[in-house]
N, C-alpha and C positions, 0 to 999 in steps of 0.2 A: 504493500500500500504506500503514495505518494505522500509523504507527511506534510507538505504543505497541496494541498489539495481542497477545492471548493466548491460546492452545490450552490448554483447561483440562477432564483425560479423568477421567470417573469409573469406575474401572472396577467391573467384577461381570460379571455373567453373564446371558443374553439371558433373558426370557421369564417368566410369571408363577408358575411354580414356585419362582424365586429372586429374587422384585424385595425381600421385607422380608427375606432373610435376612443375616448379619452380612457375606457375603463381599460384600453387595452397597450396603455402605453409602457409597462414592464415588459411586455413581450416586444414592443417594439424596440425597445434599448437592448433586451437580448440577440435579437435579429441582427442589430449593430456588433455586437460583440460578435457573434460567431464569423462576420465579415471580416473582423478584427484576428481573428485565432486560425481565417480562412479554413472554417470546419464548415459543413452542411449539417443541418438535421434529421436524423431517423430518429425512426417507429423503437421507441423502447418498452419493455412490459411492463412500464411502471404507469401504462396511464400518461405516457407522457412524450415528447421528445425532443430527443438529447442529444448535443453536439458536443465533442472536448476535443481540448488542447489547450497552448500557453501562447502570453500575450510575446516572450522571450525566450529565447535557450535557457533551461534552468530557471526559469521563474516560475510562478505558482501557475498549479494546475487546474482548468475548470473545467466542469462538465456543468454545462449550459441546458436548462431544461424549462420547458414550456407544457403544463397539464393539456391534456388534450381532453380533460373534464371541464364542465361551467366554473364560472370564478367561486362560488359559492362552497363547492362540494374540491376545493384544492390541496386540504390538508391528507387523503389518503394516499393520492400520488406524492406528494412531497416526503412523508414517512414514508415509503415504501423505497423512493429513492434517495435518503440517507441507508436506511438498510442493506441496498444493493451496494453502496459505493462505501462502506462499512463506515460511516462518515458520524462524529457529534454532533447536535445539534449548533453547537457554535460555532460549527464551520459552514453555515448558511447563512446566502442570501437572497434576501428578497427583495425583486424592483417589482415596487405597486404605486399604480396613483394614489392621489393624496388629496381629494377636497378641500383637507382644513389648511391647505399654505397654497399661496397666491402662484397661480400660472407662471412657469419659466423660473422656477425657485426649486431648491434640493435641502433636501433634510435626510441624514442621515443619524439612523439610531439604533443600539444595540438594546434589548427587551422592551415591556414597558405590554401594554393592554392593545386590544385592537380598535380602538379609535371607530370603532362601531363599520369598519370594514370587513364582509363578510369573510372575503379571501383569507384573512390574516387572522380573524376568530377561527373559521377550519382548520389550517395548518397548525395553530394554539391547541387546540381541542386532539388534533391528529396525532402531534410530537411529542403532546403532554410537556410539551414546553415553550417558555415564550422569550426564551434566551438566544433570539437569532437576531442578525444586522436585517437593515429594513432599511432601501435607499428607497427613501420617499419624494416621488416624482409631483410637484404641484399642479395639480390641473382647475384650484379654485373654483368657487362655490358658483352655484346657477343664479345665474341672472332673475330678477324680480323671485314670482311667485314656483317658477319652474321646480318640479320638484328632481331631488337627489340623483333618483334613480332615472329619471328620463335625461337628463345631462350627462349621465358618467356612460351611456349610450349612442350619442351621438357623437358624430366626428365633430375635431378641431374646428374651429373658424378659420376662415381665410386667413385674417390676420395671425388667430395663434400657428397657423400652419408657414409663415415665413419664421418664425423663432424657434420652429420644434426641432429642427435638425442640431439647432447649437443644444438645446436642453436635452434632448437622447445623447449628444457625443459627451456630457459632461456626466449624465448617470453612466454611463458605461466607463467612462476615466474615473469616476468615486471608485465602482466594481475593482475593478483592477489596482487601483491604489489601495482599497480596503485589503486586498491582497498578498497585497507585496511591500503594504510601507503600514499596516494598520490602521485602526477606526480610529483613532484620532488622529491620526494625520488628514486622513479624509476627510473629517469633520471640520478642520483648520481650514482646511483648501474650499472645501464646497459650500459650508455651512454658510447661507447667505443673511448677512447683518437682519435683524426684527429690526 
């Protein structure tokens, strides 16, 4: 086994009705990384699939994984592949969007509750634990009376769609920095001023 090695999920939700929409921007910043590691993605039995390799000769190892279950129901593919890849839970991460921080903003954090994110309550519930990194992607609260769920649904706006490639390349540089240089160095670099 790779002792610096890392489980790193993006979640969202299966299939091309929702690959640009905001719930599904973890998978998007994945997408970027395996471009990054020049891996493809296969069909793994976990529920899921998974790409690996390193960002560097001799730098940390990922295996890049994406549920191929609803964002809701994320926590048994997740458990199942720390299991396969004999991996602790603190060698996980997860890129999810984030409601409660302002569009084009990163926050990164190791434990704490699920911010009433279903994703992130399953995977909680699944690992029986809640001691993993969490690079939390901003995708900001819905406009007027629009509810939660109908927003974290629909694609980007025009406008957030000219910023999205700089905010994906900088969740996937956290990734990798979390890594190779650790969560607070990543937090120094990314964490952007309140």
């Amino acid at each position: 086994m790779d002792d610096n090695q890392w489980l790193v999920v993006g979640l969202g939700n299966p299939g091309p009705d929702y690959a640009s929409t905001r719930h599904n921007v973890g998978q998007m910043v994945l997408s970027l990384l395996a471009d990054r590691l020049q891996s493809g993605f296969k069909t793994h039995k976990t529920q899921a699939i998974v790409a690996e390799g390193r960002s560097f000769p001799g730098g940390p190892r990922f295996v890049l994984a994406k549920p191929t279950t609803f964002m809701n129901v994320s926590g048994p593919p997740v458990a199942a592949l720390l299991r396969y890849y004999d991996l602790d839970v603190s060698r996980l991460v997860v890129v999810h969007d984030e409601l409660d921080i302002p569009f084009d903003t990163l926050k990164i954090k190791q434990g704490g509750g699920h911010g009433g994110h279903n994703g992130l309550r399953d995977i909680i519930a699944a690992c029986g634990s809640n001691d993993f990194t969490r690079v939390r992607v901003g995708i900001g609260r819905p406009p007027g009376r629009q509810p939660a769920a109908d927003f974290v649904l629909h694609d980007f706006t025009s406008t957030e769609r000219k910023t999205l490639p700089n905010l994906l390349d900088e969740a996937a540089d956290a990734v990798e920095m979390i890594a190779a240089d650790g969560l607070t160095a990543a937090q120094l670099k990314f964490h952007t001023a309140d």
